[in-house]
N, C-alpha and C positions, 0 to 999 in steps of 0.2 A: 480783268484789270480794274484797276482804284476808280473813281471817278466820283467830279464832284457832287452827284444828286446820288451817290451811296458808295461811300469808302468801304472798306474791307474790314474786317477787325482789326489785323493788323495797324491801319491810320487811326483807328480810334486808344492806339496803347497808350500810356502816359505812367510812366515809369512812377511807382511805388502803389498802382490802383492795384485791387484785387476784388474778387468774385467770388472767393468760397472760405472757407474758415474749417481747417479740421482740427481732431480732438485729440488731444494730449495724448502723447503717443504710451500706450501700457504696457508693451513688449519692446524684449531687451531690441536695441537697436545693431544690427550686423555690421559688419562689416565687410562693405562690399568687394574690395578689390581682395582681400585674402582670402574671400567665399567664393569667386568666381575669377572665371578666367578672364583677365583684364583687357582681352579685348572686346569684353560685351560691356565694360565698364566706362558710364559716359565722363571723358574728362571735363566738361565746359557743360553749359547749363544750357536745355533746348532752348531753341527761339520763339518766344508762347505770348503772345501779346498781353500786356499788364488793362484787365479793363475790368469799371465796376459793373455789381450786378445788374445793373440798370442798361449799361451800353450792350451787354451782351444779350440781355432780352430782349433789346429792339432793334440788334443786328438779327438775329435769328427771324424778330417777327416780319423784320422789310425782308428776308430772304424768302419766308412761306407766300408773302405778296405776289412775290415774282415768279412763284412757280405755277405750272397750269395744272389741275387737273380733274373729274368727274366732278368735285364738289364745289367749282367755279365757271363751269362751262361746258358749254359741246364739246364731245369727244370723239368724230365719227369714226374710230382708225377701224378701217376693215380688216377684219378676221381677228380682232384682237378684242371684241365683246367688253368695250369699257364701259359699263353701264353703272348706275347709283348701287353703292356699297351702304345699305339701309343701318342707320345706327345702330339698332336693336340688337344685330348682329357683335359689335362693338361691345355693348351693356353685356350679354352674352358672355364675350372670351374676356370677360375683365372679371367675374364674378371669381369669387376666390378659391373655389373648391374647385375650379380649375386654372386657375394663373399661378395657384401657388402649392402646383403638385410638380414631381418631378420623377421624371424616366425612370429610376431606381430606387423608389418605392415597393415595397411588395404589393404584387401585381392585387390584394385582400385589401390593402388600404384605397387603391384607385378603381375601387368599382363602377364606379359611377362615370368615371372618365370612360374609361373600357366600356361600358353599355353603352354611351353617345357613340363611341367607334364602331359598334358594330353595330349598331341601328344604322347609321352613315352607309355601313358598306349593303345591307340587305336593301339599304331605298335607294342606292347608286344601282345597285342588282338587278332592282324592278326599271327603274328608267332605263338603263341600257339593254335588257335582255339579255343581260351576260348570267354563266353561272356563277362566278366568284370570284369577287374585287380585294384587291391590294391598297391600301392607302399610301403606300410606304414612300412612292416616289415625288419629288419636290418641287417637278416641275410639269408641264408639257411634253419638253424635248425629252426629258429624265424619264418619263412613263412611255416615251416611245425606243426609246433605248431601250429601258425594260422591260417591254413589249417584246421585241426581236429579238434578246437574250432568249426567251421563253419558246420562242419559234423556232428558234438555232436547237435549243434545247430538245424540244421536239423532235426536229428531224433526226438531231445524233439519236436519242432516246430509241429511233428507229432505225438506225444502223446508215441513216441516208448523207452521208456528209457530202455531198455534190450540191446539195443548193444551196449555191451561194452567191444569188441574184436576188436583188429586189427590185419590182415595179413602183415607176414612182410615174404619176401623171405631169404632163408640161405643167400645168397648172398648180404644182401643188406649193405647200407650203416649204421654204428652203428646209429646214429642221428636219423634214423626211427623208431625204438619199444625205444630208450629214450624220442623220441616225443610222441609219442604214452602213452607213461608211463606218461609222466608230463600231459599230456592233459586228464586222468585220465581214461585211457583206459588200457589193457591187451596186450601185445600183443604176439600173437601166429607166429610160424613157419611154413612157407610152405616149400617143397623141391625141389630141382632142379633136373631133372633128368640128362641121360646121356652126353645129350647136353648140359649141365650147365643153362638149360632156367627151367620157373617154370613149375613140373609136375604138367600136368591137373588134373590127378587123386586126387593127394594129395590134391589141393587145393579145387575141389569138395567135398573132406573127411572135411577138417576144415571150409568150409562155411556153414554157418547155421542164424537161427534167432537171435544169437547174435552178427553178424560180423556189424560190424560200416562199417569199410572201407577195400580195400587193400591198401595197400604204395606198386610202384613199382617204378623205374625207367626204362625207355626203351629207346634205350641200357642197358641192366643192367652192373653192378659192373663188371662185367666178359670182358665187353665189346662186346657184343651179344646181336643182336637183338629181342627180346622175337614178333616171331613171330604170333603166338595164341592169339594175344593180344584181339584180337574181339572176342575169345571163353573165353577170361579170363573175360573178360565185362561183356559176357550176364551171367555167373557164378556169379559174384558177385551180379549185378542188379537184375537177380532173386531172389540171396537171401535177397535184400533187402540194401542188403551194399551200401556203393558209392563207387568209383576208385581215389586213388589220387597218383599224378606225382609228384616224384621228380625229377628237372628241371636241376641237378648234370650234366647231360651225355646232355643235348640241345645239345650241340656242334658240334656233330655227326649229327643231321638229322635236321636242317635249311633248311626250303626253301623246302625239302623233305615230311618232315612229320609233322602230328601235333598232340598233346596231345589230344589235342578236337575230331580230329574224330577219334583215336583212342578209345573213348566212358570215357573218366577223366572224372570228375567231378570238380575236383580243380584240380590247379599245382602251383608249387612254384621256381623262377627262380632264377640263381645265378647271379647277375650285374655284380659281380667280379670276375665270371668264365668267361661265355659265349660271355658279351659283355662287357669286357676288363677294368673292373676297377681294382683297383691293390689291391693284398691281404694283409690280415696281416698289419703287421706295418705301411703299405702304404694305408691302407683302408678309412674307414671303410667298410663292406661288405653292402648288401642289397639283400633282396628274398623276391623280389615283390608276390603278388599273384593273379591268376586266376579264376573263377569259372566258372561254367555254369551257364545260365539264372536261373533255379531252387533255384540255393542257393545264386544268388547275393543279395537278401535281409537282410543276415547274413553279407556281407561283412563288416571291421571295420569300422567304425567311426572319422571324419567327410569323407565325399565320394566328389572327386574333378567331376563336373558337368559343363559344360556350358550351360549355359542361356541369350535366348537372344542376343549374341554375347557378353555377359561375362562369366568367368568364377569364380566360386563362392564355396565356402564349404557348405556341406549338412549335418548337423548334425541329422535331426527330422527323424532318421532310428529307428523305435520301437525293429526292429529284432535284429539289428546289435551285435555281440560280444563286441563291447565298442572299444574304441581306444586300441592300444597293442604298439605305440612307440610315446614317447613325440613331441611332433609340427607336423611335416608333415615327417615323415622318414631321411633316409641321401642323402640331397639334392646336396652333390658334385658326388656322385654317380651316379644319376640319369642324372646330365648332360652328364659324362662321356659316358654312355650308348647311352644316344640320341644320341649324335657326333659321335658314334663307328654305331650305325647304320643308321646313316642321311650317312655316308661318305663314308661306303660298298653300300648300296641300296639294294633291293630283291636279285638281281644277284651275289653283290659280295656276302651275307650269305651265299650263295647256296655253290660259292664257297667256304665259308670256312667251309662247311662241307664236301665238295668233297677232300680235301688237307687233313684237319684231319685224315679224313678215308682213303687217301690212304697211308700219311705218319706213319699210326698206322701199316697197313698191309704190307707195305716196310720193316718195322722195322722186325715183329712178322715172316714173310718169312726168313730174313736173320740171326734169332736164334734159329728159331726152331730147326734145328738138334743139336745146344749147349747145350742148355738147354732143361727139360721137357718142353712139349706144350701141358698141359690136355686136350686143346678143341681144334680139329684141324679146322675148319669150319674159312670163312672168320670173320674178328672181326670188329668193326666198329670204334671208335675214341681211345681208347684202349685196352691193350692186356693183357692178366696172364700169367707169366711164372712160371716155379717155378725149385727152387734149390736142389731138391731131387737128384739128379746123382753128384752133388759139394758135400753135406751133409756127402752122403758115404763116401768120399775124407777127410773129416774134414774142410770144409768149409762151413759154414755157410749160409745164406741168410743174416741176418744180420751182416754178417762179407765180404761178396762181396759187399753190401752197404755201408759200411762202407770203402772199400779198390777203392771205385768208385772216392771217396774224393780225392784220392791222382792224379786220371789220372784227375782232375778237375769238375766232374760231382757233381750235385745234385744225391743223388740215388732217384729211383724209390719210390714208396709205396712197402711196404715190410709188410709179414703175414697178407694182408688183400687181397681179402674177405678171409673170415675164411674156407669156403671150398674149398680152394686150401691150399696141403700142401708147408712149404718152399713158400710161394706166393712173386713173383714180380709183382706187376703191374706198368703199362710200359703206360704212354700216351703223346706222341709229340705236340701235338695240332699241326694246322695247319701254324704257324707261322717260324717254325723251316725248315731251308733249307736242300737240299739232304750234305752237307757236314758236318752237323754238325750231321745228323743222320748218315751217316758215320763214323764218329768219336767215337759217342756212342757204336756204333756197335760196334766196331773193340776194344774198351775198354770192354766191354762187354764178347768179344771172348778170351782177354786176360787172362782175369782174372779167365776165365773156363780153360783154358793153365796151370793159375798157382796153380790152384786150384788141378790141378794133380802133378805139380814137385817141388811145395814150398809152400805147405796149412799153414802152422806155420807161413809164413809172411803174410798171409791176417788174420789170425786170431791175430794179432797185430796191423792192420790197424786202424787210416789212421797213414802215416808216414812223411808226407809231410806238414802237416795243424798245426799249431799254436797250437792249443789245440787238446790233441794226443785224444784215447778214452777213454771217462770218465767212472764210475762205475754209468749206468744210473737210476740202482733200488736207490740207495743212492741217487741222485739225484734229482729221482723224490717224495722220501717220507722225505727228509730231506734237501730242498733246502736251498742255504745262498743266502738271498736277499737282505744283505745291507753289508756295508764295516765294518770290521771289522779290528782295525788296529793291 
């Protein structure tokens, strides 16, 4: 809504202003109601606010004020790897011999495009230990779909159509048994045990001749290494299943570890996590994928190749799942990526999983006696806390998030994974300096302070932010998406 320390465009209208100026029009003019069918024909003029160039450039610039994100502050959200998107990257996908090429081109004129893509896919190749990566998919959840498509594919391939289960850990990210479910599979729960990692036992109980695949992430959600991983492999391979990687937690073990010999079958990476393309509004995402040799003949369709000392699209794949994203995926993405790891090299990855992980366990050290610490054991790129000991207090977890707002912080991820009660999850990425974790900390500590001698003002929070706290159930089942005057 309007209000008086920032109206809307709409209260800045004033009937005869204007903002653009076009040019005399050179083509015969139509005629719309006799050219089309008049009920796509607007009778009356939209409702578009009259403002000059001036008001609208500083309605836009109070709007970027008010929004939060990596390049005005902490960002801790767990498992979502929002770390600094380095400009260079930026200078990069703006250069013109790629901002202003286009998907239907002959493939002779974009050569140079097509080398960055398959460079991209050979150093995705070596960091996951897969045999051979797809860019095509546009998301996360889109490379985990497209993941299972190729598992499903598989199995028909082998005459196996009964598995139609997939393992999914309590812990894991939602996006895996909803992938699972669209891709037209079941999916089943494994358990974590004490450790928060997955119990063997359990998962030996649910594998059987119906299991498709496991979905794990390693690191998992928890931020714990799932040690066992090579006892979980030969479980699932003997029953037949495949292993597939969610690529969410990379961040943590670059340069360390790899999907591939950890015994995956596929994985699916996040551009816009791990190698710094920017999320959200600033995206688009992209989750490339990987396979092993065995299922690279499912992969989608057309498959970038070099031949010859060209490079070329390979569409005559009999196996393939079919194309899953219109032209060649989101190719400002893809440069971004290359530039973020042409410009670290092997060494600098390594380090940025050596920084992640030790600025996640700097953190997770200096709150653990504040807050509950379910899993005491070192954590790898993030951490779960949780707000059981505030709750008794009358402070919330979503109302300590919410009072984070006012000392300047993004909050955490909050009530996820679902088996931490009260859950904060907590991930710095590697990018963030000791003062600025610092600073969270000490916000962090505060708010556990006031959560004992004044719970009634965080359970008001935020008190400081422009838009105080909304009624978010209303919000979410009833939103207003257009102005209404």
């Amino acid at each position: 809504m309007a209000n008086k320390d920032f109206p809307l465009i709409f209260e800045h209208s004033k009937k005869g202003r204007t903002s653009y100026s076009l040019p005399v029009l050179d083509v015969e003019e139509l005629d719309l109601e006799a050219e089309m069918d008049e009920r796509y024909v607007r009778k009356t003029a939209p409702m578009l606010p009259e403002v000059s160039e001036l008001d609208i450039i500083r309605h836009y610039t109070g709007l970027s004020k008010r929004n939060f994100g990596v390049d005005s502050g902490f960002y801790p959200l767990g498992s979502c790897t929002m770390k600094y998107n380095p400009k260079i990257n930026e200078d990069i996908a703006r250069l013109e011999g790629f901002s202003h090429i286009h998907p239907y081109q002959d493939t002779e004129t974009v050569q140079g495009a097509l080398e960055m893509m398959f460079d991209l896919q050979e150093a995705l190749s070596e960091i996951t230990g897969m045999h051979q990566i797809s860019l095509q998919p546009a998301a996360g959840a889109h490379g985990e779909w497209t993941g299972l498509m190729m598992i499903r594919a598989f199995h028909e391939a082998n005459g196996d159509y009964n598995r139609t289960k997939v393992i999914v850990p309590d812990s894991a990210h939602g996006t895996n048994p909803a992938s699972a479910t669209v891709a037209g599979f079941e999916a089943v729960t494994v358990k974590s045990n004490e450790q928060g990692l997955v119990d063997l036992e359990d998962l030996r109980r649910v594998a059987g001749k119906d299991t498709a695949a496991l979905m794990l992430t390693n690191p998992n959600t928890l931020g714990l290494f799932e040690k066992e991983i090579l006892e979980m492999k030969h479980i699932i391979h003997e029953a037949g299943g495949r292993l597939y990687y969610d690529g969410a937690n990379l961040n943590a073990i670059m340069g360390y570890a790899r999907p591939g010999d950890m015994g995956f079958d596929v994985v699916h990476l996040n551009l816009h996590k791990t190698f710094t393309g920017p999320h959200g509004g600033g995206g688009p995402g992209s989750g490339p994928v990987g396979v092993s040799e065995e299922l690279a003949r499912f992969l989608p369709k057309p498959v970038l190749e070099k031949q010859n000392g060209q490079f070329v699209w390979k569409d005559d794949r009999k196996d393939s799942i079919g194309r899953v994203k219109p032209y060649f995926g989101n190719f400002g993405i893809y440069l971004r990526a290359y530039t973020y790891i042409r410009t670290m090299g092997a060494e600098g990855l390594k380090k940025v999983s050596e920084y992640a992980v030790l600025n996640a366990n700097y953190m997770m050290r200096k709150l653990e006696n504040v807050y509950e610490l379910p899993y005491k054991q070192h954590c790898k790129h993030e951490f779960v806390l949780s707000g059981k000991r505030q709750k008794q207090l009358g402070a919330r977890t979503l109302d300590m998030a919410k009072r984070l707002l006012d000392y300047g912080y993004h909050p955490p991820t909050i009530y996820f994974p679902l088996n931490v009660e009260e859950a904060m999850m907590i991930e710095p990425t590697e990018t963030e300096s000791k003062e600025t974790l610092d600073g969270f900390i000490e916000a962090m500590v505060n708010i556990s302070e006031e959560a004992k001698t004044n719970p009634e003002m965080i359970q008001e929070a935020p008190h400081t932010t422009i838009v105080k706290r909304m009624d978010e159930t209303t919000a979410a089942r009833k939103p207003v998406l257009r102005y209404h005057p």
